[in-house]
C-alpha positions in Angstrom: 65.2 107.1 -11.3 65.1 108.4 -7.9 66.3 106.1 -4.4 63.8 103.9 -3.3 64.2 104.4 0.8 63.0 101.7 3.1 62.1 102.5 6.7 61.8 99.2 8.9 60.8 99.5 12.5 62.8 99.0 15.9 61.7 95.6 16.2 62.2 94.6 12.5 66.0 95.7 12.4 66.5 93.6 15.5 64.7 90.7 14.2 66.5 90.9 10.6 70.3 91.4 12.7 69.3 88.0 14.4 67.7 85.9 12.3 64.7 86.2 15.0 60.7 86.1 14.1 58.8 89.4 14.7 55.5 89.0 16.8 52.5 91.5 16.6 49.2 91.8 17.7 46.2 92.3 14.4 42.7 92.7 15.7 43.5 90.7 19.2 45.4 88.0 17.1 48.7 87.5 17.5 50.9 87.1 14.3 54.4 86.0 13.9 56.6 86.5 11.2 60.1 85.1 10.1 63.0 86.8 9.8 63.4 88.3 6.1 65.9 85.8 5.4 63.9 83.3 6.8 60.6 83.7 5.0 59.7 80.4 2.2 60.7 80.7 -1.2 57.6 81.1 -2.4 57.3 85.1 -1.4 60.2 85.4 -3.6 58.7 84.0 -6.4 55.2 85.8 -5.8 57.3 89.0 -5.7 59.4 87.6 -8.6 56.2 86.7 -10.5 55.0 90.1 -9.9 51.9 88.4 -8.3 49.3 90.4 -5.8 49.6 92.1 -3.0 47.5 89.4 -1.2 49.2 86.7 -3.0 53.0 88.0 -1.4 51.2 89.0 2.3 49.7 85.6 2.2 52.9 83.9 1.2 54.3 85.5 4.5 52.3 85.1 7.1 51.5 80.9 6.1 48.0 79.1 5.4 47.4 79.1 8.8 48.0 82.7 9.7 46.1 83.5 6.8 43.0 81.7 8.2 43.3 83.3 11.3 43.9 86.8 10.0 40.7 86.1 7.3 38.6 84.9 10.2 38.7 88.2 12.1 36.6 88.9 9.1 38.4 92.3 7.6 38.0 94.7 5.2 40.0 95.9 2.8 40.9 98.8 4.6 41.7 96.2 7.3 44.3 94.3 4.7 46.3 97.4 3.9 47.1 98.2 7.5 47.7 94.0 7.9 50.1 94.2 4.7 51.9 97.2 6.2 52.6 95.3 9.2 53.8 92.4 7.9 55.5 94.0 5.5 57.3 96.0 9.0 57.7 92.4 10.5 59.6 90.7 7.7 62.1 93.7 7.4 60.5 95.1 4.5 59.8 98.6 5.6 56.5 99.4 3.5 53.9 97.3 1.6 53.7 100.0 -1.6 49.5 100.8 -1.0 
């Protein structure tokens, strides 16, 4: 089985090294994400579970990030570049679409 490599971003590695929250900007809304560290249990247990994409991304950003992020009304093409960076926020590197 070969390496699984991870790439995380600037901001990401700096976030993860201090425990800080990573902020970025979706379709004019601002978005912040905890530290991986500091992210609820329940991502580990969607991941764990083997749940959805949406289900783990949604876990991350919080009900009420998700309600802001579903109100800018996005498509699914819109989703997979929102998974990728949250996925970048929370230290994760890559979403896997």
């Amino acid at each position: 089985m070969a390496a699984t490599t991870t790439k995380k971003t600037t901001a990401a590695k700096k976030a993860e090294a201090t425990d800080a929250p990573t902020t970025f900007e979706f379709n004019s809304v601002e978005f912040t994400i905890p530290s991986a560290k500091k992210l609820p249990f329940e991502v580990l247990e969607a991941i764990d579970d083997d749940r959805s994409e949406v289900a783990i991304i949604r876990s991350i950003v919080g009900p009420e990030q998700w309600v802001a992020f579903k109100d800018t009304r996005p498509t699914i093409e819109d989703f997979e570049e929102f998974a990728q960076a949250v996925a970048e926020a929370a230290g994760f590197g890559d979403a896997g679409n």
